[in-house]
Structures are given as structure tokens and as C-alpha cells.
N, C-alpha and C positions, 0 to 999 in steps of 0.2 A: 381679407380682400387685398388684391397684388395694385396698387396703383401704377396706373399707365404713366410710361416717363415722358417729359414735356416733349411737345416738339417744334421744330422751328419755325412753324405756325404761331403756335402760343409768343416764341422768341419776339416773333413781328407784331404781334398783335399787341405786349406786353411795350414795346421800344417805340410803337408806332410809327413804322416802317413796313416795307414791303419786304416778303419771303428774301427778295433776289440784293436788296441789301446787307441781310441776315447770311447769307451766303456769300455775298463779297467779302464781308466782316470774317467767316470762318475762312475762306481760301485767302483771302489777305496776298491776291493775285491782280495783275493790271487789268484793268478793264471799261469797259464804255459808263461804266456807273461809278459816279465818283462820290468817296462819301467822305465829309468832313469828321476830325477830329471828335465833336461833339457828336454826332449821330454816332460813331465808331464804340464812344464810352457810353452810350444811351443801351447799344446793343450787348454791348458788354456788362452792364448791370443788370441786363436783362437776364440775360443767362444765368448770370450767377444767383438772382433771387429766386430765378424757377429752376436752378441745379440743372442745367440743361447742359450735355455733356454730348457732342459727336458721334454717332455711330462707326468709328473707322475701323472694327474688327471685321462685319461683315454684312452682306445685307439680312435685312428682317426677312424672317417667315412670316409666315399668313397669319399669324398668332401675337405676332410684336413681339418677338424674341430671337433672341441670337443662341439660343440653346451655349449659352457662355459663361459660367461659374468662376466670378473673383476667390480669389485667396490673402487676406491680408492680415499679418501678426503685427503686434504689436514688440516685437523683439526689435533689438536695438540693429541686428542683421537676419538677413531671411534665412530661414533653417537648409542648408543643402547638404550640408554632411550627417552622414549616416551616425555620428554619433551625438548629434544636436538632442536633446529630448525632445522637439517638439517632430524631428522627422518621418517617428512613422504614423502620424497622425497625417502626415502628405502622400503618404505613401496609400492610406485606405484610400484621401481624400480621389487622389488618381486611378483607383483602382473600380473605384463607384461611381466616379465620373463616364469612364469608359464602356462601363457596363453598361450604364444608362444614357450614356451616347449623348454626351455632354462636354463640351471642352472647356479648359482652364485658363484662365488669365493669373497671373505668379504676380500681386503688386508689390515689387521688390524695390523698389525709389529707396535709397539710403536715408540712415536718419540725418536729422538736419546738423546745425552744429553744437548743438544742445545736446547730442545724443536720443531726440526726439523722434519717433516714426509719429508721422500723423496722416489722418484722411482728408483732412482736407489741405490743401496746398495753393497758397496764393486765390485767396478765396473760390481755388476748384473744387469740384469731388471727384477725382478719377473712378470712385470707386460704382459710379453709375455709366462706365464701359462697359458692366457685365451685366446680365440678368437681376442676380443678386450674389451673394457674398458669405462668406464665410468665413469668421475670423478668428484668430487665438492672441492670447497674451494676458497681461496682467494690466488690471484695469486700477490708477487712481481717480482721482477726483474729476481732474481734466478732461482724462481719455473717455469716462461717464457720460460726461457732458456733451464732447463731440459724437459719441454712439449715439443719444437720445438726439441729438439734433439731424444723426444721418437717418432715424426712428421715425421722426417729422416729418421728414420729407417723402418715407413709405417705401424707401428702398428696402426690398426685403434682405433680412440677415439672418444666420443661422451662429449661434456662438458655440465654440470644441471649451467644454469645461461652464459648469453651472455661474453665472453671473446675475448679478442681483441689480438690475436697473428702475429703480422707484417713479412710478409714472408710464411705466412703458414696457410691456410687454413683448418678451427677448426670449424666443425658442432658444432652447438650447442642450448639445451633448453633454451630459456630465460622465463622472466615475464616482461609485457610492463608497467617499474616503472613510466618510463614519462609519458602516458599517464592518468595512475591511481594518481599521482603527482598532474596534473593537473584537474583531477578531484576534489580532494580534497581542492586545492584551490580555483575553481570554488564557492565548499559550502562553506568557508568562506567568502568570497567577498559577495555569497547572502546573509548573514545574515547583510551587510551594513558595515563595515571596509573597511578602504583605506589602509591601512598598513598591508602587511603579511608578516613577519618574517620566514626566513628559516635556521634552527638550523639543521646541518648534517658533517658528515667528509671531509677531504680533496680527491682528485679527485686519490686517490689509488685505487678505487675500482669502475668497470664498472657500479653498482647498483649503487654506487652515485654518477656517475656523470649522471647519467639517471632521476636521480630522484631531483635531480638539476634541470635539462636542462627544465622537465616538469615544474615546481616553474614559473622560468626565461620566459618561453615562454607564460604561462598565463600574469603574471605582466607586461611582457613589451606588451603586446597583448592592455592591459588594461593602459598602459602610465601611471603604476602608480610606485613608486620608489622602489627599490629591495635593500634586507639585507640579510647580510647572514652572520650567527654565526658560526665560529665554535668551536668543542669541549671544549679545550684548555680556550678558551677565556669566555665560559660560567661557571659565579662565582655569587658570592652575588650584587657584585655594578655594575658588567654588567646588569642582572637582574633588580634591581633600577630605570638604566638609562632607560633601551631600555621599559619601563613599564610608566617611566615617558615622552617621548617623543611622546607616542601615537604606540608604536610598543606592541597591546594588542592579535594583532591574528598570532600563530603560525603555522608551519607545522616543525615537528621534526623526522628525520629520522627513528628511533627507537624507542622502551620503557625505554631504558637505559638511553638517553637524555631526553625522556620524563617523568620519575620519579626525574629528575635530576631538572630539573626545576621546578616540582611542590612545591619540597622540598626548592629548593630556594627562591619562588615566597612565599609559604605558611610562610617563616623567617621574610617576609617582609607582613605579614596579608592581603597574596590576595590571593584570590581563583578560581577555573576555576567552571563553567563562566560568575559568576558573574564578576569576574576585565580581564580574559583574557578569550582567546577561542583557541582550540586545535584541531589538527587531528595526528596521528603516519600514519608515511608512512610505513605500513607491519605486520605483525603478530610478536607475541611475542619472542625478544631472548634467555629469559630466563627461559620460563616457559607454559604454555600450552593454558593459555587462558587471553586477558587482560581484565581490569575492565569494566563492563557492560555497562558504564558511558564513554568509550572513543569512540572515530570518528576513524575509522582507513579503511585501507584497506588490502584485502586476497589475500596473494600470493597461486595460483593454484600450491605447492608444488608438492605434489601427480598427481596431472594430467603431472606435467613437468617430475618426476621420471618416469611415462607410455610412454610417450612421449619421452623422452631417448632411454630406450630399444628398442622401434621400430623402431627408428633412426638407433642404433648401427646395427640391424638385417639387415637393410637395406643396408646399408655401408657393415658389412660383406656379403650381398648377390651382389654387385660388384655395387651397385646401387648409386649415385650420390643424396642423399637427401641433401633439402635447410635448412639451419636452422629456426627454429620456435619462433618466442615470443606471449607468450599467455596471453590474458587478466585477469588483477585483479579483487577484487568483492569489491567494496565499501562497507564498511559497518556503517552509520552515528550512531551517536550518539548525547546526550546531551553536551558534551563537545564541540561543535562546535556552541552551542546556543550563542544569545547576548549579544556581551562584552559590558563592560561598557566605558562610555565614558565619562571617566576623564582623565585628565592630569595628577594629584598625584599619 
């Protein structure tokens, strides 16, 4: 159920005031009604406990709706270059929008001075300008807290990548990383290694511990012994060891670990794959395309950003949709060929 957003009815009724106060209070214009300093903060707490937010994009349709789809990430800047990772998920999002004859609001407000992006701002919610919302980024503790409290309030959201929020029920696009994980493994194990090495971050983030879980469930499938590096810990004489004990085939989260260890690997006069063998779980973070020469797999960004907005339509049209995780595209490479099998 789409809960109806407050209106300057409620505002008045809530301040114990009249409409045309509540309206002098937002136009904040000269006029015949003059309202003291304390009625002004009475109206103003009103607002903010019922989230009551101005319609200024456009008027309402006969439905209470502005047929007008927020967009908000949690990136420290809003994605607009084509080689952001997160830009062609903006790309579906605009592309299903239009389709579906729906317009965009972009909340691009910079982060604060903390390096913060947040939803709400000076006890506002801007993000109750639109319909409902659509959000990406990387959620800790905080940012949790603030979702389920914009949850509270019944603004609909739709989340681009699977989020786990306890208590509160959060549609959402995913990419099936365990699945495509375990793909991945899968081709290195054929090429004849008994050791696969898995290089990726700590369990802050839903994609990694998805993409974990796929590793984990191959290897132990296969009763063969499980490793796992993380960031912090990958250096020069890690590199060394885990090279000289027979740990020649990896699977590494990203490009950024996977540039990381090439550069390490290469200090020590080995190269992929000839001495190791590789695969990147996901498309590039940095840049638009990875080398010819890597094993990796494609996250359906674009399809998930399409896939969103019909969500969101759906939810705002009173409808109950399940959330979705959508399959990866493998894409092999030379980098996944026959490591060598030495001990040095």
C-alpha cells in the first residue's frame, strides 16, 4: 500500500493554524496575515514531523501524482561520466522512464563536509518531491537507519542492487553475483587447479558477501580447501607465499585488486598465465572497459536500472512487486588459461 503524502491540510491542522498561515509560512512573502516568530516554528515542526515537502515540480494529476521518479545515490558525487560504474544503470533508469512516460528528478545536492551524501537535510526530506525513489550506493549502519526511517514514513523506494534492511521491507534490483562467482570458478577448476584463491573485501557489502558465498559453495562442493585474502592483507611477501604454496588460481573481486596483484606478482617476475590464472568478478570500477586478455563477468547494469523503474511504477500503482536478481554474462578469457605448476 502507496501511502498518501501529507498535505497542508494536515500541516494546519497538525500547527493549529489556518491553511493560509501554512502558506504564508511556505511563500515567506509580505502580506495581510502576519505571523509571529513562534507560530512560524510551530509550522515548521509541523512539516517536518509529518515529512511534508511542497509540491514545486508540477501540479497533481487526478491520482496525486506527479508521474516523477527521484534518483538518489549514495556516491560521494553523482555518477555523469560514462565511465562512473554506476552510469549505465542511469542510463536504463532514463530509458524506462521515458518509455513509461515518467519524468526524472537527478538528487545531485553534493556531499556535505564529511564527504556525506544524505536524505535528509536540515531535518528535510527532499526526497518526497517525487513520487517515489530510486536509490543506489553502499549502505553502512547510518545510511540503514536513515532508509528505514524514509521506510516509516511510506515513501515508496525501489533499491538497483540487493540490500538487506531488518525490520523493513525493501524491493529490490539485484545481479546474481553467487551464481556468476561460481561460474567462474567452475573455469578455473577446468583448466586442472586444485587451489582457488579468493581475494575480495570484508562482509560490509551485500555483493560481497554474494560473491563470496558463490567461491565457498563451489570449493567446498569440490572438498577442496578454501582461502581467502583480504584487501588489507594483500602485499608483496603475501604474494610470495600464497604463489609459493601452490595458491596459482585466483578469483578477485574487482579490477582494483586485480591490477593490484598483477603489479605485485609481476615484482616478483611472474605473469598471468603463464605462473597464475585469473578471473575479475564484475565489470570495471574505474573505467569503461577491462583488458582484452581478462576472464571476467557482466553485471546486466542497464537491464537492472529498466528493471527499477518498473518496479517503482508498480509499487506506486498500489501493486505488491517481489524483488528480482538477474543473471550475469560470463565473459572468458586468456587469463584463465594454464597456470603453471611449480612450487617457486
Amino acid at each position: 500500500m502507496v501511502l498518501k503524502r501529507p498535505t497542508q491540510k494536515e500541516v494546519a491542522q497538525r500547527a493549529g493554524v489556518s491553511q493560509a498561515v501554512v502558506s504564508q509560512v511556505l511563500n515567506d512573502r509580505p502580506s495581510v496575515i502576519r505571523v509571529t516568530r513562534e507560530t512560524r516554528e510551530r509550522v515548521l515542526a509541523a512539516m517536518r514531523d509529518l515529512g511534508y515537502v511542497p509540491n514545486a515540480a508540477a501540479q497533481r494529476l487526478a491520482g496525486g501524482r506527479n508521474r516523477l521518479l527521484g534518483v538518489f545515490t549514495y556516491e560521494p558525487v553523482f555518477p555523469t561520466s560514462t565511465r562512473d560504474f554506476y552510469y549505465p544503470f542511469l542510463e536504463g533508469i532514463e530509458e524506462a522512464a521515458a518509455a513509461l512516460d515518467h519524468d526524472l528528478l537527478l538528487h545531485t545536492r553534493p556531499a556535505g563536509p564529511d564527504g556525506e551524501r544524505r536524505i535528509y537535510h536540515n531535518g528535510g526530506n527532499r526526497l518526497r518531491l517525487a513520487d517515489g525513489t530510486l536509490l543506489l550506493g553502499f549502505l553502512d549502519d547510518a545510511r540503514r537507519e536513515e532508509l528505514g526511517r524514509l521506510l516509516d514514513e511510506g515513501h515508496p523506494v525501489v533499491f538497483i542492487g540487493r540490500r538487506d534492511l531488518p525490520g523493513h521491507p525493501l524491493p529490490f534490483v539485484g545481479a546474481d553475483y553467487a551464481g556468476a562467482t561460481a561460474q567462474a570458478a567452475r573455469a578455473l577448476l577446468a583448466q586442472g587447479p586444485r587451489r582457488v584463491l579468493y581475494v575480495g573485501a570484508p562482509h560490509q557489502h551485500e555483493s560481497s558477501v554474494d560473491r563470496e558465498r558463490g567461491y565457498l559453495e563451489v570449493i567446498r562442493a569440490h572438498g577442496l580447501e578454501e582461502r581467502v585474502i583480504r584487501p588489507e592483507d594483500l602485499g608483496g611477501e603475501t604474494v610470495r607465499e600464497l604463489l609459493a604454496q601452490g595458491w596459482r588460481s585466483l578469483l578477485l573481486e574487482n579490477d582494483r585488486l586485480a591490477r593490484r596483484w598483477i603489479d605485485l606478482a609481476h615484482a616478483l617476475g611472474c605473469e598471468a598465465p603463464r605462473d597464475y590464472t585469473f578471473a575479475v568478478l564484475g565489470d570495471p570500477l574505474d573505467g569503461p572497459e577491462l583488458p582484452q586478455e581478462w576472464a571476467y563477468f557482466h553485471i546486466p547494469r542497464r537491464e537492472m536500472g529498466r528493471r527499477a523503474v518498473a518496479m517503482l511504477v508498480d509499487l506506486l500503482s498500489g501493486k505488491q512487486p517481489e524483488s528480482v536478481v538477474l543473471p550475469c554474462t560470463w565473459r572468458p578469457g586468456p587469463s584463465i588459461g594454464q597456470a603453471a605448476e611449480r612450487s617457486g
